[in-house]
KEKE-3310 file (N, C-alpha, C; in steps of 0.2 Angstrom, whole numbers, plus 5000, padded with zeros to 4 digits):
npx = (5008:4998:4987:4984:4980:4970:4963:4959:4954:4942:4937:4934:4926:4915:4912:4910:4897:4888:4891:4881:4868:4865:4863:4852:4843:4842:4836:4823:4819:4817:4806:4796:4793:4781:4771:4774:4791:4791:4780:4781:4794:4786:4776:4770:4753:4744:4737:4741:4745:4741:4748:4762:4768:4769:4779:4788:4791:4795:4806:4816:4816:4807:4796:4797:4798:4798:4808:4818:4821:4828:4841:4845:4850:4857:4868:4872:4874:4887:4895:4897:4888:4876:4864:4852:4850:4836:4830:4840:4845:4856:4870:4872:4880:4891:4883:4886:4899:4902:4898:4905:4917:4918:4912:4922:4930:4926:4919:4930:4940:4934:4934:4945:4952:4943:4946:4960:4959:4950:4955:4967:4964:4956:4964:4974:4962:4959:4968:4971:4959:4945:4950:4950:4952:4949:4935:4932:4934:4929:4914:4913:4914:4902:4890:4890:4888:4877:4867:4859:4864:4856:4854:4864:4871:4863:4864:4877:4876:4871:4878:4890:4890:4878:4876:4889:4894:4906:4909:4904:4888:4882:4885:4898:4908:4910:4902:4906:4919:4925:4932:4945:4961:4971:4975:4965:4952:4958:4955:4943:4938:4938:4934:4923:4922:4924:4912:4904:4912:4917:4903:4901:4913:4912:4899:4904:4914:4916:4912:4924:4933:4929:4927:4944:4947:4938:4946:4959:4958:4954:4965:4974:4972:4978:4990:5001:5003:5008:5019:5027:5028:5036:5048:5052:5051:5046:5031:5026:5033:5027:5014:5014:5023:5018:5004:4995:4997:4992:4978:4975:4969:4956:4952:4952:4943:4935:4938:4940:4925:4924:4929:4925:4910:4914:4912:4897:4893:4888:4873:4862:4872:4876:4863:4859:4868:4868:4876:4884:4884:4887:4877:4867:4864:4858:4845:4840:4838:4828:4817:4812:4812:4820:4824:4836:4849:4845:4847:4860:4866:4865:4870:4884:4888:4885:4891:4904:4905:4905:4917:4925:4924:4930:4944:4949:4948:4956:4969:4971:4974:4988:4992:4989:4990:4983:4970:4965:4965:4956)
npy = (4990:5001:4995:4987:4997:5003:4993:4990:5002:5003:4990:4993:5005:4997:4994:5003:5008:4995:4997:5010:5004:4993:5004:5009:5001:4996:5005:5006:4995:4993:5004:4997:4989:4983:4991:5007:5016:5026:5027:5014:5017:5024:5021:5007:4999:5009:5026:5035:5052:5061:5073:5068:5056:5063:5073:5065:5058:5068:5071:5059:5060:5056:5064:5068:5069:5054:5054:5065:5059:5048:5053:5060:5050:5041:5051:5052:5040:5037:5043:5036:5039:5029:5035:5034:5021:5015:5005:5005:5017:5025:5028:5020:5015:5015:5004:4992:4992:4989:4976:4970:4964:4951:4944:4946:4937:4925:4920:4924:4913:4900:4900:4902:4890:4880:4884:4880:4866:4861:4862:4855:4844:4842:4844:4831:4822:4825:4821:4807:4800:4793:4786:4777:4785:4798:4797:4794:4805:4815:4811:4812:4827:4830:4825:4835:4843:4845:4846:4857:4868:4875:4862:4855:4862:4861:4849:4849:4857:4849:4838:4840:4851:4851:4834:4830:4842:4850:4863:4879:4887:4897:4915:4925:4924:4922:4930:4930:4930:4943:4952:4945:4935:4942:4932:4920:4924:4926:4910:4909:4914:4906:4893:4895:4900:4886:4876:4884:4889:4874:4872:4881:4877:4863:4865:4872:4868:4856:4862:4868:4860:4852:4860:4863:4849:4845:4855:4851:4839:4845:4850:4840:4835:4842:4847:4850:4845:4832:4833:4838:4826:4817:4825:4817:4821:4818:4811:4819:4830:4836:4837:4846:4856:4859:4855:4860:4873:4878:4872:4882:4893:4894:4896:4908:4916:4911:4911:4926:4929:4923:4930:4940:4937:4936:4948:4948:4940:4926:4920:4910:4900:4910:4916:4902:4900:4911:4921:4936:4942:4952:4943:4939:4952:4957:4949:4955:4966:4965:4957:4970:4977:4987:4998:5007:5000:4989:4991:4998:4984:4978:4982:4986:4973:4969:4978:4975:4960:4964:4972:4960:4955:4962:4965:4951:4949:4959:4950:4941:4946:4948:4935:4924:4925:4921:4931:4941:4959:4968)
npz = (4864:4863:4858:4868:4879:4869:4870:4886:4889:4882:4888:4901:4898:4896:4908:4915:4910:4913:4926:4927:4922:4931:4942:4941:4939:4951:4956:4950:4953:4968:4969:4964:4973:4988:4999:5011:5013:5022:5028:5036:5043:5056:5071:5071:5075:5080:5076:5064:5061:5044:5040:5048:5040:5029:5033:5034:5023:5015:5021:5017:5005:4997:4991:4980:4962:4954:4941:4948:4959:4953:4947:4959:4965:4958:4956:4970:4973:4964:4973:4982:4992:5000:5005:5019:5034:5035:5045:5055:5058:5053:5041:5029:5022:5034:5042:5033:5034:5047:5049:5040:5042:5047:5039:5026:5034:5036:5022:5016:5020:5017:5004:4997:5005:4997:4984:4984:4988:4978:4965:4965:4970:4957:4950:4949:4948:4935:4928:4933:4925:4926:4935:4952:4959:4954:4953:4965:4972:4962:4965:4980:4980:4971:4978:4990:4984:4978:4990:4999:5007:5019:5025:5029:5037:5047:5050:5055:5065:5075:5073:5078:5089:5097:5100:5101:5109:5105:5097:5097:5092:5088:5082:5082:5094:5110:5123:5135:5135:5133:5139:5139:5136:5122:5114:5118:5115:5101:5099:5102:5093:5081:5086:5083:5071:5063:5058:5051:5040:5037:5032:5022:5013:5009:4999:4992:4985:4976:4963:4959:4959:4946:4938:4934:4932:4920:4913:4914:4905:4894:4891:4889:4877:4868:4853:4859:4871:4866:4861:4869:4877:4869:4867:4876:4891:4906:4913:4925:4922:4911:4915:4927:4919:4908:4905:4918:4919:4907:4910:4921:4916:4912:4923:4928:4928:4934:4946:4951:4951:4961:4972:4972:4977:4990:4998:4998:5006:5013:5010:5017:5026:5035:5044:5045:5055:5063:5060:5061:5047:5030:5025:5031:5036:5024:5026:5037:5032:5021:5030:5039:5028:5023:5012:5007:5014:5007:4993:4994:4997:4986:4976:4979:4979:4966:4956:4962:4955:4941:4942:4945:4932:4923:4929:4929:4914:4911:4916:4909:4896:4899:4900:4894:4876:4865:4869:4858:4855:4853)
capx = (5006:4996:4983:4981:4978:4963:4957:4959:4948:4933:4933:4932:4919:4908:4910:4905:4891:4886:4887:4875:4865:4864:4861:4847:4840:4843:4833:4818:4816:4814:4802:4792:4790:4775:4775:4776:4794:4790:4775:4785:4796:4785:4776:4764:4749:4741:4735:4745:4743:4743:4754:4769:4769:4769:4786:4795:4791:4800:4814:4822:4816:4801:4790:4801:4796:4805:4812:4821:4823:4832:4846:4849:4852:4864:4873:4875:4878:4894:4898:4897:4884:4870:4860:4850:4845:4827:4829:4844:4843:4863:4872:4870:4889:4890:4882:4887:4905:4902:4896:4911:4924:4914:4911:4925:4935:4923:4920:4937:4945:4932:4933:4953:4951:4937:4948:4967:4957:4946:4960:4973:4960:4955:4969:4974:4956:4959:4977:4971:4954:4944:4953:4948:4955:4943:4927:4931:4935:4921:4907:4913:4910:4895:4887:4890:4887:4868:4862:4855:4868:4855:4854:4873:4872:4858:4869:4882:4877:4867:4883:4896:4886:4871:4877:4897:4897:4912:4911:4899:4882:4878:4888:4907:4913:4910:4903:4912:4926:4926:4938:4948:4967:4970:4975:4960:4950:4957:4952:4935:4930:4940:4930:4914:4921:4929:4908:4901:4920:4916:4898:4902:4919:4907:4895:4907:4923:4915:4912:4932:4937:4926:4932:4950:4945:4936:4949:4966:4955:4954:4974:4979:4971:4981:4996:5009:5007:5011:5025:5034:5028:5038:5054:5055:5047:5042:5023:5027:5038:5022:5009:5017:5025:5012:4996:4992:4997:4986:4973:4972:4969:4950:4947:4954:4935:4930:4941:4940:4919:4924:4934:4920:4905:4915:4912:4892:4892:4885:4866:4860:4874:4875:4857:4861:4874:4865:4884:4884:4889:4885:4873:4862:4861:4855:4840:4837:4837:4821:4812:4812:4811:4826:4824:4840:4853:4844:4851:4867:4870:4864:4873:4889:4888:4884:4899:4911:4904:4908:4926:4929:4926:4934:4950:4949:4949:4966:4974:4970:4977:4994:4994:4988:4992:4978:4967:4963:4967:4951)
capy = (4994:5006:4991:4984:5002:5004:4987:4991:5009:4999:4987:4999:5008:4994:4992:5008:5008:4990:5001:5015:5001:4991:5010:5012:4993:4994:5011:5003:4988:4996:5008:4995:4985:4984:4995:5012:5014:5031:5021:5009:5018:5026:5017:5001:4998:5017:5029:5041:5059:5061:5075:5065:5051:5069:5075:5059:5057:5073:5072:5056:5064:5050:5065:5068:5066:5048:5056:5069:5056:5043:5058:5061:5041:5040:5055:5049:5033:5037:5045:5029:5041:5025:5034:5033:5018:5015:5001:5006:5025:5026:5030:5013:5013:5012:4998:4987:4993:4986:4969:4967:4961:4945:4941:4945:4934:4920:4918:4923:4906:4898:4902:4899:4882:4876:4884:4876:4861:4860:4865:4854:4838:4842:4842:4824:4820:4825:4815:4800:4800:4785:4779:4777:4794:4803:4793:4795:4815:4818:4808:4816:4834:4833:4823:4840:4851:4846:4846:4862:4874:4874:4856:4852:4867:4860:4843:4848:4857:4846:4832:4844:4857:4848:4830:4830:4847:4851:4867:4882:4885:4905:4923:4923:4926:4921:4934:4929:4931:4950:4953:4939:4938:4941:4923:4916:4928:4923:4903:4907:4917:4901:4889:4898:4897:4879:4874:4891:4888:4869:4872:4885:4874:4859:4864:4876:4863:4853:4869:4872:4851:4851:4865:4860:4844:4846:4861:4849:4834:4845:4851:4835:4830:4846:4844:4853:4839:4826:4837:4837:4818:4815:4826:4813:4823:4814:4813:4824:4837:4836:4840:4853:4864:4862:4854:4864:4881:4879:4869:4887:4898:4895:4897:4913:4921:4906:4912:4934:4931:4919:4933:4946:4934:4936:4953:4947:4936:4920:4922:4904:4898:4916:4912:4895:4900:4916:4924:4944:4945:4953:4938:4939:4959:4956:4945:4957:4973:4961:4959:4975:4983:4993:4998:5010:4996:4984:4995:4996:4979:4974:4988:4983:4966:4969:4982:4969:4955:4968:4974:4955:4953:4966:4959:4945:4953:4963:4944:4936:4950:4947:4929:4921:4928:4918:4934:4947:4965:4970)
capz = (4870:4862:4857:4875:4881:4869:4876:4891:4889:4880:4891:4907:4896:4894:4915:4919:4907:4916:4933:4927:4921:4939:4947:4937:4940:4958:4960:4949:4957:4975:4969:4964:4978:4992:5006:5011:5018:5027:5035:5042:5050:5061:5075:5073:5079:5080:5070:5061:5054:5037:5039:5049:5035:5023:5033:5035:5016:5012:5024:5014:4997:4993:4988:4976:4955:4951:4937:4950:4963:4949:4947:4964:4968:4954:4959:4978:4973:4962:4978:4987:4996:4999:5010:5030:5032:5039:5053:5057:5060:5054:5037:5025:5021:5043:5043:5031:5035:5053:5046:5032:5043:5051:5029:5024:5039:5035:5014:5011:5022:5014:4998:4999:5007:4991:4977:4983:4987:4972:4960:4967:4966:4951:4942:4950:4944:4929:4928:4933:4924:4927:4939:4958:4962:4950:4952:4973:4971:4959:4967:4985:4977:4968:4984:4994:4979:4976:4995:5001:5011:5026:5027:5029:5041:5053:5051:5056:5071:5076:5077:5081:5093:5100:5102:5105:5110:5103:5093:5097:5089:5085:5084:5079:5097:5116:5127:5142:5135:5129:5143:5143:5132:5115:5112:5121:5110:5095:5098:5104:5087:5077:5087:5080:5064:5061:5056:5045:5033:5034:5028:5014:5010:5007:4994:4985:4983:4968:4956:4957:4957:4942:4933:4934:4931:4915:4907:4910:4901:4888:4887:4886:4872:4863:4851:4862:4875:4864:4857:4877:4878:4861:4869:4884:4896:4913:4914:4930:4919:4906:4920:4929:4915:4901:4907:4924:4919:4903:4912:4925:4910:4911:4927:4931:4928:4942:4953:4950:4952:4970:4976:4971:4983:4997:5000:4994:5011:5011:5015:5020:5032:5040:5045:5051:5063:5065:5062:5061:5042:5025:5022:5037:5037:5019:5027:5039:5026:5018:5033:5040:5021:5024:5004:5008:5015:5001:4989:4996:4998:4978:4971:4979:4975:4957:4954:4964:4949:4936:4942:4945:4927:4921:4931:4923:4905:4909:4917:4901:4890:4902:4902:4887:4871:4860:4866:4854:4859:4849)
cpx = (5000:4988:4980:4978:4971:4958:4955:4952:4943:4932:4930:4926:4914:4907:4906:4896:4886:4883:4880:4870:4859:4860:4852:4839:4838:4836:4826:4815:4812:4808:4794:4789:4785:4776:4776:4784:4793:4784:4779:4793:4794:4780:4770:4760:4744:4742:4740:4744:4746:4750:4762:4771:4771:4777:4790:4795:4797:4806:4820:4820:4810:4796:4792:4796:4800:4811:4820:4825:4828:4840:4848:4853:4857:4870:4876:4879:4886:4899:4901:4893:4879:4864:4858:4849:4840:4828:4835:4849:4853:4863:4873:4878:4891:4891:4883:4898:4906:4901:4902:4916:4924:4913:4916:4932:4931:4921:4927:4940:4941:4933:4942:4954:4947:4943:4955:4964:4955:4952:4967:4966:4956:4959:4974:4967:4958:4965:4973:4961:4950:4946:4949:4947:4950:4939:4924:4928:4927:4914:4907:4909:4904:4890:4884:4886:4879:4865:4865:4860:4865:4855:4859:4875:4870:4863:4875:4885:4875:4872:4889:4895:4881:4873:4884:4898:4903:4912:4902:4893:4881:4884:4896:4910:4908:4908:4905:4917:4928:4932:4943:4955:4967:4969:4968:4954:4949:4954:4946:4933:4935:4937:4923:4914:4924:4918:4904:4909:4919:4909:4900:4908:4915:4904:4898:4915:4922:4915:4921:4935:4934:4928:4939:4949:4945:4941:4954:4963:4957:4960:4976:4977:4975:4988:5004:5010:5012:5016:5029:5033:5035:5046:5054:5052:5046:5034:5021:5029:5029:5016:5011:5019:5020:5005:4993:4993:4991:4981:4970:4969:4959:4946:4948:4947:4931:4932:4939:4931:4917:4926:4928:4911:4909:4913:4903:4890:4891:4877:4865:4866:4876:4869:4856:4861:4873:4874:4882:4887:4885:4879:4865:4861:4857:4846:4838:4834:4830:4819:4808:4809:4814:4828:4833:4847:4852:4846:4859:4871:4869:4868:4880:4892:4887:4890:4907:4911:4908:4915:4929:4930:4931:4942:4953:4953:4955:4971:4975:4976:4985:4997:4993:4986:4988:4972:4969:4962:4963:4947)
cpy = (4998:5001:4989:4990:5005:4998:4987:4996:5007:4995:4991:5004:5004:4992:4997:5009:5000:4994:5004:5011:4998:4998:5009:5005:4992:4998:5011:4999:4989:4999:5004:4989:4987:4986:5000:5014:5022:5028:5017:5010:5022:5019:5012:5001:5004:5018:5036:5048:5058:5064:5076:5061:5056:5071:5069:5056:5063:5074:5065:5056:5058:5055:5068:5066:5059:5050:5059:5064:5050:5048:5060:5053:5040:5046:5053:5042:5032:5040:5043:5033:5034:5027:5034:5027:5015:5012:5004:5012:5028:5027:5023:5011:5011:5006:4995:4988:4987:4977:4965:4963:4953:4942:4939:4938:4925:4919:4917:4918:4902:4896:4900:4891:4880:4877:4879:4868:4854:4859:4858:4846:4836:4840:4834:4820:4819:4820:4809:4797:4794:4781:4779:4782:4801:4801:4795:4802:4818:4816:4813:4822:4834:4830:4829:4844:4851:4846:4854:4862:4872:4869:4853:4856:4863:4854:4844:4852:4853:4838:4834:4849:4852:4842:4829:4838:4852:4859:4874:4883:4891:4910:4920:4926:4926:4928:4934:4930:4937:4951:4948:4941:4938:4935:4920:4919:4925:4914:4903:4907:4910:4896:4890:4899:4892:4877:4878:4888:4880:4868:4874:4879:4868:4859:4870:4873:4857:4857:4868:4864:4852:4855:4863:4855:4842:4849:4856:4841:4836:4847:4844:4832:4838:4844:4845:4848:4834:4826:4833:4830:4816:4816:4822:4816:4818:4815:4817:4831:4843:4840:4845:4859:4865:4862:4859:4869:4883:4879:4876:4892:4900:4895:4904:4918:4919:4911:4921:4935:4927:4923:4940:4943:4935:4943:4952:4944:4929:4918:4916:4902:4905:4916:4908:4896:4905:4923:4931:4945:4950:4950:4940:4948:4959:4953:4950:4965:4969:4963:4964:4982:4988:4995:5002:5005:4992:4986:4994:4990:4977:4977:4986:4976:4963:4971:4976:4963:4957:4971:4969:4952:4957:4967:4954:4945:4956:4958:4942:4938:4948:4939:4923:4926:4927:4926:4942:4955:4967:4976)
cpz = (4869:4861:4864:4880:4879:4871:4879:4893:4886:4884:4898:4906:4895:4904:4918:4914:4911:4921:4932:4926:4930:4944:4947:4939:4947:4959:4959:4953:4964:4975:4966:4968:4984:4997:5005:5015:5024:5033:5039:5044:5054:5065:5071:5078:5083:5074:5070:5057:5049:5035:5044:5043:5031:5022:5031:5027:5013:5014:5020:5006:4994:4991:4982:4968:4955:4948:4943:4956:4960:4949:4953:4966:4964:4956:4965:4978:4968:4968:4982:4993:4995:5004:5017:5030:5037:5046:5055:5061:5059:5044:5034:5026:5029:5043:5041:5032:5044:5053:5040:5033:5044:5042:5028:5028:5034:5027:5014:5015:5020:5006:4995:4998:5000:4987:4978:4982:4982:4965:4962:4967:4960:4946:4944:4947:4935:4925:4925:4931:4923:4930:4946:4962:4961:4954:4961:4973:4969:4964:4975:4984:4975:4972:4986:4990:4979:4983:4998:5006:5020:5027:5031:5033:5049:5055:5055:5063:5077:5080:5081:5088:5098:5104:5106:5110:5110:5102:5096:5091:5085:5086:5079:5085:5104:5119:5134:5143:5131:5132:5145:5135:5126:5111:5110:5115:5103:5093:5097:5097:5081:5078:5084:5075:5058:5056:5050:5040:5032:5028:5020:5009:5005:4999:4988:4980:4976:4962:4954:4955:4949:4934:4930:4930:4925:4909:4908:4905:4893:4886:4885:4881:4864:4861:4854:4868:4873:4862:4864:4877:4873:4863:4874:4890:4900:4912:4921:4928:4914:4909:4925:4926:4909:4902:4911:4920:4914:4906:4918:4921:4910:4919:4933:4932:4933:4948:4956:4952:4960:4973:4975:4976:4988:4999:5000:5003:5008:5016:5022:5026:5038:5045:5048:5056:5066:5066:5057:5056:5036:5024:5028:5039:5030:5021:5032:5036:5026:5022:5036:5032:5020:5016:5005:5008:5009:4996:4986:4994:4990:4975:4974:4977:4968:4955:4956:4956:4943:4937:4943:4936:4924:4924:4926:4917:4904:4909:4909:4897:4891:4903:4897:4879:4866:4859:4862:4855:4852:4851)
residu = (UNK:UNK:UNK:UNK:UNK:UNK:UNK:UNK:UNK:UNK:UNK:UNK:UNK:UNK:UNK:UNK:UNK:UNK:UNK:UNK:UNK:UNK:UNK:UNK:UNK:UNK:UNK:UNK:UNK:UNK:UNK:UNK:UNK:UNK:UNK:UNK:UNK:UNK:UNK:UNK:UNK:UNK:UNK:UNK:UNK:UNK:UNK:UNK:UNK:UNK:UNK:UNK:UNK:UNK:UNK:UNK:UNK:UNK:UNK:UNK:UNK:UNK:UNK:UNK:UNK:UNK:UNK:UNK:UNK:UNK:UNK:UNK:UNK:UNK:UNK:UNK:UNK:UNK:UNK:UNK:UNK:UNK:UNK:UNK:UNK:UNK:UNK:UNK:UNK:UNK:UNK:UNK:UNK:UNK:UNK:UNK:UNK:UNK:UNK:UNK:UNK:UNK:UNK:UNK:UNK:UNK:UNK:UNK:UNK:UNK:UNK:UNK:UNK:UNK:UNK:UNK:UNK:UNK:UNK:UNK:UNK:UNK:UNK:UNK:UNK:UNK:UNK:UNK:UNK:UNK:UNK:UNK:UNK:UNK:UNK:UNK:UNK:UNK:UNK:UNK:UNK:UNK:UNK:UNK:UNK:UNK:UNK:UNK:UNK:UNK:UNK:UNK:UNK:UNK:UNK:UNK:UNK:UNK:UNK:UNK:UNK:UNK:UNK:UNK:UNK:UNK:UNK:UNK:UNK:UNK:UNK:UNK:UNK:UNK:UNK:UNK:UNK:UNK:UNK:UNK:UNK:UNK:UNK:UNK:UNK:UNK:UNK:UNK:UNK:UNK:UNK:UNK:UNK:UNK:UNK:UNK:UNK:UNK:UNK:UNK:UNK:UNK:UNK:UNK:UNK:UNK:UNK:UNK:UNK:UNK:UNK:UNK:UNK:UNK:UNK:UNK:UNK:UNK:UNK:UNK:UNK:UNK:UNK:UNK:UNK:UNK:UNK:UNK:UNK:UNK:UNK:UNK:UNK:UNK:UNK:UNK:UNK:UNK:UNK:UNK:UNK:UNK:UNK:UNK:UNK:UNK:UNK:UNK:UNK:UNK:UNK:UNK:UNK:UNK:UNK:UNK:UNK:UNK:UNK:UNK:UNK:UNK:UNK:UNK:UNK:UNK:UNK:UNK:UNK:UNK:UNK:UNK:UNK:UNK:UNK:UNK:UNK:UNK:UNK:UNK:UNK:UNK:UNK:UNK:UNK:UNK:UNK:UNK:UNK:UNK:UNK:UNK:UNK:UNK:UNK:UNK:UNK:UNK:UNK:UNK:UNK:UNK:UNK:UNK:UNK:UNK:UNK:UNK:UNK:UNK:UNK:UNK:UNK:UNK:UNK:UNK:UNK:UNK:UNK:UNK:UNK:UNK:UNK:UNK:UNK:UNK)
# end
């Protein structure tokens, strides 16, 4: 116990050390990109006094030293203070608060769908390897996998939307139907997102097959299968109580940094569908140059990376005993 407790406290000491790292990166990067942001948030296309630019510089602390300004951003930011943010004239955490539910609704059924899918024809892949199951499966996945997100978006509104009319095109929800029953409500925003979770499903359902795929290939060429072969085992007893369980061992890191993207959005088919999430508030941070929001959203998405690995690292300890509580 006492072993797994100082694992546990290093490894949480090399996360927060990650963080501070990330802070520190996030607050760099910003500061060196083009553009003034106090400039642009006042008006375009007129002339501006020097000393408006001068206050609106000192009201969000940019005339600050760096030095002094890198210390205050870490400080606010372990506070999960992120900030005003520019375009937005609101509180950073606000707005991306406002946008999290529409992400998280849509990656995580996505993300869901790819891993049972992937995970559950992989490890038949992996079974029947070389056979017509496989070579079907794999070729499927790695089709999707290599073509470009927006392409299989545009596709797929284009057969579904455009020509059948079947399935709406933009938003995650009918304005027609604000006032209309809860039910009805719920269809609409499921009809707007049967094509965004087909997209994402799509080009993320090979990674997970593939994985599977590839780790129970390599269980079965271990001695403890050939051991349960040896006792009589079923080649169904074999694959379900020794193969799979092993064969999930290595994907528990896949799974802990899929469940840490969903809060990340998914830029490109947000974009497509033009659907109000994480990913598409990330696009519009850039164009506007909301450095405050862009902040936000990077440093969230970083930490989530870093506490999914660090996840991870404690399953292991509790699940496979091979690791080393070093």
């Amino acid at each position: 116990m006492r072993a797994r407790t100082v694992y546990l406290a290093k490894k949480a000491g090399y996360a927060f050390v990650t963080v501070l790292v990330v802070i520190i990166f996030n607050f760099l990067l910003f500061r060196v990109m083009p553009g003034d942001p106090a400039r642009l948030l006042l008006p375009r296309g007129r002339a501006i006094e020097k000393s408006v630019i001068l206050s609106m510089r000192e009201f969000y602390g940019l005339d600050k030293p760096i030095a002094t300004q890198l210390v205050i951003y870490i400080v606010q930011t372990l506070q999960l203070n992120f900030g005003y943010s520019f375009y937005y004239k609101a509180p950073v955490a606000s707005v991306i608060a406002a946008s999290l539910p529409n992400t998280l609704v849509l990656v995580g059924i996505s993300e869901a769908i790819s891993i049972l899918l992937g995970f559950y024809t992989g490890a038949i892949a992996g079974w029947k390897r070389g056979k017509p199951i496989d070579l079907i499966s794999t070729s499927f996945g790695l089709v999707f996998w290599s073509m470009p997100t927006f392409w299989i978006g545009i596709v797929l509104i284009m057969t579904f939307s455009v020509w059948l009319g079947i399935f709406p095109v933009t938003g995650v929800r009918t304005i027609e139907l604000i006032h209309a029953s809860l039910l009805q409500q719920i269809a609409d925003m499921g009809m707007h997102l049967v094509l965004p979770v087909i997209t994402l499903t799509l080009v993320s359902y090979a990674e997970y097959l593939l994985i599977m795929r590839n780790s129970l290939i390599d269980v079965m060429t271990e001695d403890f299968v050939l051991t349960a072969r040896a006792k009589g085992l079923t080649e169904d007893q074999v694959l379900k109580r020794h193969v799979i369980p092993n064969a999930l061992l290595p994907s528990i890191t896949t799974i802990a940094l899929a469940l840490s993207f969903v809060i990340g959005g998914a830029l490109q088919t947000e974009i497509i569908f033009s659907y109000p999430g994480i990913g598409m508030l990330t696009w519009q941070a850039l164009q506007f140059r909301d450095y405050a929001l862009l902040q936000g959203l990077f440093f969230i998405d970083a930490v989530l990376v870093v506490i999914a690995n660090f996840a991870a690292d404690i399953i292991y300890t509790y699940i496979d005993p091979r690791v080393k509580l070093q």
